[in-house]
C-alpha positions as CSV (number, residue, x, y, z in Angstrom):
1,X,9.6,-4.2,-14.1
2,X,11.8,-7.5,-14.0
3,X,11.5,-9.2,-10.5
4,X,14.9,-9.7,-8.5
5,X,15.6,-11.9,-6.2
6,X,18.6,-11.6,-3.2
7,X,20.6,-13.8,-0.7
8,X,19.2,-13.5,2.7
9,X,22.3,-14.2,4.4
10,X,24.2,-11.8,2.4
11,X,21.5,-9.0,3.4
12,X,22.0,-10.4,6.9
13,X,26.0,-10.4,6.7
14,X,25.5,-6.8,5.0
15,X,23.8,-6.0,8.5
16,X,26.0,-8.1,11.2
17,X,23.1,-10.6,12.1
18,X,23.6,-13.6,12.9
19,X,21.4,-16.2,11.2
20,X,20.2,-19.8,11.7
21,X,19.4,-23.0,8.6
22,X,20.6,-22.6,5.1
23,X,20.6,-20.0,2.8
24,X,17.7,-18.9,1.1
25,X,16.6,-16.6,-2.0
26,X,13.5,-14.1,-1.2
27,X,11.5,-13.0,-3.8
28,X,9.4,-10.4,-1.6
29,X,9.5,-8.8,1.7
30,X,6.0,-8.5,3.7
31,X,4.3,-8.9,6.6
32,X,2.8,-12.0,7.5
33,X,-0.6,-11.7,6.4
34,X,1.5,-11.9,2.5
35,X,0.4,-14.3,0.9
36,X,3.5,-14.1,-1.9
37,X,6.3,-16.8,-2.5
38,X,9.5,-16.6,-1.4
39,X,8.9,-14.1,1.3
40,X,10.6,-12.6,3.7
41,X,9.0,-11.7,6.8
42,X,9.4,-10.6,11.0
43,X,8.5,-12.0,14.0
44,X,8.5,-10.4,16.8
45,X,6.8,-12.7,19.6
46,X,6.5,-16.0,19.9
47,X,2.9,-16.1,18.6
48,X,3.7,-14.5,15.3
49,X,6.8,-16.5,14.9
50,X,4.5,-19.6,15.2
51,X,2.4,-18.0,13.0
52,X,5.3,-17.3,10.5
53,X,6.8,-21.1,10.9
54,X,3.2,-22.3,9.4
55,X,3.0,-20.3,6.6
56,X,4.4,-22.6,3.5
57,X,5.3,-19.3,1.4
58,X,7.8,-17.4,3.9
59,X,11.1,-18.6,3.7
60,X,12.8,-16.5,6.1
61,X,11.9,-14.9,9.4
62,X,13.7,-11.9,10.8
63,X,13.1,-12.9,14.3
64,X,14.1,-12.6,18.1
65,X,17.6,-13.4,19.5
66,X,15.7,-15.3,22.3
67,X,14.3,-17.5,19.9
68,X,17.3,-19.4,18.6
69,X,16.7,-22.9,19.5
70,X,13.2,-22.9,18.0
71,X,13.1,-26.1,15.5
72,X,12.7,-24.9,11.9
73,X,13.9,-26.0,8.5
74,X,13.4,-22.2,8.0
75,X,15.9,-19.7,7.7
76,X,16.0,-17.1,11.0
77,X,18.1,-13.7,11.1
78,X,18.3,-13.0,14.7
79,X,18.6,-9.4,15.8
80,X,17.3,-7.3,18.8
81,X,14.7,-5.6,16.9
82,X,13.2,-7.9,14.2
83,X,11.3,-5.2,12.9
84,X,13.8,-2.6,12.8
85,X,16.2,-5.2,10.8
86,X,13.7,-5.8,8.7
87,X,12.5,-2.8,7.3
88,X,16.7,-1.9,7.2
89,X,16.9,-4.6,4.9
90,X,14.2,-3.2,3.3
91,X,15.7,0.2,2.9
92,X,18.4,-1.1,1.9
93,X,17.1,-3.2,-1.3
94,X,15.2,0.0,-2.3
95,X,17.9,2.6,-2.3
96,X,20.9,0.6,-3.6
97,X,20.1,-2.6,-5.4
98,X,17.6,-3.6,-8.2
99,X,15.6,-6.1,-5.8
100,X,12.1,-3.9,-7.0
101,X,13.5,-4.2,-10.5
102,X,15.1,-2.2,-13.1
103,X,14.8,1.8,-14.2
104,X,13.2,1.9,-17.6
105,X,12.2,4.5,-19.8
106,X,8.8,5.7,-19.2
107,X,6.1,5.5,-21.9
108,X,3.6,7.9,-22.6
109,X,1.2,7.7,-25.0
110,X,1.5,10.0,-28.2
111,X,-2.9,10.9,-27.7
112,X,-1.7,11.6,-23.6
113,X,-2.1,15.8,-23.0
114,X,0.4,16.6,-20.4
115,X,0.4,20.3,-19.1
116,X,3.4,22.0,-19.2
117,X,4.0,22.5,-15.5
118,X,3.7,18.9,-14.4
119,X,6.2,16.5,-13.7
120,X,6.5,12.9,-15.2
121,X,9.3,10.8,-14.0
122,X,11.8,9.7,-16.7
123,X,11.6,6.2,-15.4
124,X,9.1,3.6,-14.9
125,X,5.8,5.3,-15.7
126,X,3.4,4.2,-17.9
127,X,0.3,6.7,-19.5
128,X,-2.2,5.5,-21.5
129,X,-3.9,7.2,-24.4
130,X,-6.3,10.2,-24.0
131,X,-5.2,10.5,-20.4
132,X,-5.0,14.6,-19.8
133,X,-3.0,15.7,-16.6
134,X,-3.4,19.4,-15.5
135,X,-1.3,21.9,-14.3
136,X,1.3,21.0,-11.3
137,X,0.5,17.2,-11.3
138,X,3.5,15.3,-10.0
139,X,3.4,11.5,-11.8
140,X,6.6,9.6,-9.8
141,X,8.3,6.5,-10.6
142,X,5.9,2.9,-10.6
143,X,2.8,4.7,-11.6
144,X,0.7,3.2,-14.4
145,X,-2.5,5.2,-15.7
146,X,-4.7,3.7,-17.8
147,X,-6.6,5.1,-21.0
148,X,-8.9,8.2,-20.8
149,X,-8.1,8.9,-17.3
150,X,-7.8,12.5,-15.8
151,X,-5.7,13.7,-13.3
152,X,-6.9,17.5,-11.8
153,X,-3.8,20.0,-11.2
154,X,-1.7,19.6,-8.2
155,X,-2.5,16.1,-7.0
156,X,0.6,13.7,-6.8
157,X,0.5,9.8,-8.2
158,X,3.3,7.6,-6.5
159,X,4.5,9.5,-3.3
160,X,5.8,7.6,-0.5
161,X,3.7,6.2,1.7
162,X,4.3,6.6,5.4
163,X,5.4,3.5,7.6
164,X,7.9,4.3,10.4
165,X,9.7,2.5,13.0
166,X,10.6,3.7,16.2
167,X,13.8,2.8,18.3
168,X,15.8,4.3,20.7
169,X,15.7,8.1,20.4
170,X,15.2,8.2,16.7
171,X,12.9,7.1,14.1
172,X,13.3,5.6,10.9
173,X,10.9,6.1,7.8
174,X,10.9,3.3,5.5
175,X,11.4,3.4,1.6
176,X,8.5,2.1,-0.4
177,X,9.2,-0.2,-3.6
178,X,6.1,-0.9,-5.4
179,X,4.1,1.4,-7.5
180,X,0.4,2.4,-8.4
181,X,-1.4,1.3,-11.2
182,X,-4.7,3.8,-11.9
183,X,-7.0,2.0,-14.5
184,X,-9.2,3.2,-17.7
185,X,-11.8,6.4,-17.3
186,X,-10.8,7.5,-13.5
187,X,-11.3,11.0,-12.6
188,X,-9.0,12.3,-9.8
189,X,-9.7,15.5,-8.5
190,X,-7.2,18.7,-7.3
191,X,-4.6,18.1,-5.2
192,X,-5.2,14.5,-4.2
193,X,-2.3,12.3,-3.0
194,X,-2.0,8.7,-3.9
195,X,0.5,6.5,-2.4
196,X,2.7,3.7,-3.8
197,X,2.6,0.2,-2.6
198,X,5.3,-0.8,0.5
199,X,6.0,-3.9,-1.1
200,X,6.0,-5.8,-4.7
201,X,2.5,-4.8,-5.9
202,X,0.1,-1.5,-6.5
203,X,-1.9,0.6,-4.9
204,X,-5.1,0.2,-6.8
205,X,-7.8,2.4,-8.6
206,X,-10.7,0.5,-10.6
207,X,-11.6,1.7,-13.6
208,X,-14.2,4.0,-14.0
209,X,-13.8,5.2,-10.2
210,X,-14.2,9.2,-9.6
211,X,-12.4,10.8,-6.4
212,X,-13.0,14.2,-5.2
213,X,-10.3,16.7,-4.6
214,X,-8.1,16.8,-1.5
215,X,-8.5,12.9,-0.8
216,X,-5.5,10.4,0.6
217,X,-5.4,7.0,-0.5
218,X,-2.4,4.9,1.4
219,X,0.2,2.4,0.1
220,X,-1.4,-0.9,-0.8
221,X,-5.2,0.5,-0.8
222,X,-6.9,-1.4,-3.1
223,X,-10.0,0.5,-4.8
224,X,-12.6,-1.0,-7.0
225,X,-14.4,-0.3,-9.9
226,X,-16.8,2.7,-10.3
227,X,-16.2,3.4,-6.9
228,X,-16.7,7.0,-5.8
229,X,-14.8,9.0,-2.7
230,X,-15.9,12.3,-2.1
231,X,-13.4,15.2,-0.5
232,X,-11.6,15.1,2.5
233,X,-11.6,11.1,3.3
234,X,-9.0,9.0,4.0
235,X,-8.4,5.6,3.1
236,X,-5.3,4.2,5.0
237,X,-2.8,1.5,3.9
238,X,-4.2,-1.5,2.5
239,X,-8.1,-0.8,2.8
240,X,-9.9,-2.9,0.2
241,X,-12.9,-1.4,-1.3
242,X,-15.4,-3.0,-3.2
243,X,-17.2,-2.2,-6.5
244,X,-19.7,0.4,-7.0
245,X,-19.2,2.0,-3.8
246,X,-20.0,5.5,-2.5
247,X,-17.4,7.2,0.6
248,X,-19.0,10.5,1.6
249,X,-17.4,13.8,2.5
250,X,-14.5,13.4,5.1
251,X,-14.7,9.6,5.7
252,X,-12.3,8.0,7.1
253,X,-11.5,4.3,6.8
254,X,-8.9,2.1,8.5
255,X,-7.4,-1.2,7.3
256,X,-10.6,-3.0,6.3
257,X,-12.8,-4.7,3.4
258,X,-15.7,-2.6,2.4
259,X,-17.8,-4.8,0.6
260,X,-19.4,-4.2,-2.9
261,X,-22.3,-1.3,-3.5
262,X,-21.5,0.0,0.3
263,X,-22.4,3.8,1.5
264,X,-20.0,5.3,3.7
265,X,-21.7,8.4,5.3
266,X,-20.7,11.7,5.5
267,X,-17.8,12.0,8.3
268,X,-18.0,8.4,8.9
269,X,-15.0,6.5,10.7
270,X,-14.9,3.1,9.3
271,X,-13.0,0.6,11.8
272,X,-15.1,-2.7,11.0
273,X,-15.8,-4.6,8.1
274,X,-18.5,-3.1,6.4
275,X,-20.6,-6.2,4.6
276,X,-22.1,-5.8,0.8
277,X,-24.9,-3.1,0.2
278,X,-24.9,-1.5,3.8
279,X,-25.0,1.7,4.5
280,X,-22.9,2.9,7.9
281,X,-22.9,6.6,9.8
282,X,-21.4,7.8,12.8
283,X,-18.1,8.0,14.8
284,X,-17.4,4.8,15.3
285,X,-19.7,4.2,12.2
286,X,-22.3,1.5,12.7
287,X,-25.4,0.3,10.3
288,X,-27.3,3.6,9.3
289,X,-30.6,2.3,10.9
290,X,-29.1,1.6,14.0
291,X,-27.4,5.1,13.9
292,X,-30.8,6.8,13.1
293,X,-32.5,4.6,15.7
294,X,-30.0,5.5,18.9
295,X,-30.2,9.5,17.5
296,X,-33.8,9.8,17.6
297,X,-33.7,7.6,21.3
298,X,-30.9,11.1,23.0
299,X,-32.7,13.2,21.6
């Protein structure tokens, strides 16, 4: 889709902030860590505005009332809530303006076997040849499959992804504007849920990666090649997993980079790092040996 860019102070005058420097054009919205141009981003201590004055590629910072006279040639919206602002503008740019680009007419490949009973959005959705998807599949708008791919019956490519923001006595659920791109010869088992990306950008699926039925993979996960996730796990938002690695039945992994050729054990919760080639069991999970080790020492 054709990238958009917006005013800031417009979005800001939309909203009734006030705002500090000159004008600028964003390109993205993200959270710090982003490391896209033209961004758009919150602060909502002083650390992370520091941290957000550095960065070359953010142009504007939703930030703090309080922090008004910091010196910046950046441009600040001040508001109450920095985060809530932000992810209103972010609602905002989603729902009612072409900021995540335009609707086009999705294409499907002529060789594609679509069962009857599923659901392809009109717009925005790309299918590769070959690619067969079974009976009650729900493909939504932003989602890309590559060649010879199979999607089992009832899972669901491009749902919203959930990232919420509490204030006050109410809660508000933010819109998601990217997409998910599933590459060439992935197998995705029965009812399996695959979120879109927050953000510009995909939620990610190697090719030639097999994933069981009834597995979650969150907005911005990134999954590598030849990669394969067994039932029941869990990936949440913007894991990174290497190539050629194995996630056993009912994992569950947080935030992290699992490097290439890992083994995620059965039941496993992931909430480190897990380095190339190791193998890690247990609840928090830790190296397998060490696991084995401290089982046979209590028993």
């Amino acid at each position: 889709m054709e990238k958009m860019t917006v005013s800031a102070k417009v979005l800001a005058i939309r909203f009734g902030f006030a705002t500090r420097g000159e004008d600028r054009e964003i390109r993205n919205l993200g959270k710090l860590r982003s490391a896209k141009g033209g961004l758009m981003s919150f602060a909502e201590t002083r650390d992370y505005l520091e941290r957000g004055l550095s960065k070359s590629n953010v142009r504007v910072l939703v930030t703090n009332k309080g922090f008004n006279g910091v010196r910046t040639d950046k441009m600040l919206i001040l508001a109450d809530n920095p985060r809530l602002a932000f992810y209103q503008f972010q609602n905002y740019l989603v729902r009612e303006t072409d900021f995540y680009g335009r609707k086009l007419k999705s294409v499907i490949s002529p060789t594609a076997n679509i069962y009857k009973t599923a659901f392809v959005a009109e717009y925005n959705v790309t299918i590769g040849d070959r690619v067969i998807i079974g009976p009650h599949v729900t493909i939504l708008e932003n989602s890309i499959i590559g060649n010879d791919s199979i999607i089992q019956p009832g899972t669901v490519i491009g749902s919203e992804g959930f990232e919420c923001v509490r204030y006050k006595n109410s809660v508000l659920s933010v819109k998601h504007g990217g997409g998910v791109r599933i590459g060439e010869r992935v197998e995705i088992g029965s009812c399996t849920c695959i979120d879109k990306h927050v953000f510009r950008g995909d939620t990610v699926i190697g090719d030639d990666t097999k994933i069981d039925n009834l597995v979650h993979i969150a907005h911005g996960v990134i999954v590598g090649e030849r990669v394969t996730i067994v039932a029941n796990s869990g990936l949440a938002g913007n894991v990174r997993i290497g190539n050629d690695v194995y996630i056993g039945f009912g994992s569950t992994i947080l935030g992290l980079k699992i490097g290439d050729r890992a083994f995620i054990s059965i039941g496993a919760v992931v909430t480190k790092n897990v380095p190339k080639g190791m193998q890690v069991t247990g609840n928090f999970a830790i190296n397998h040996e060490k696991f084995i080790k401290h089982l046979r020492m209590i028993r």
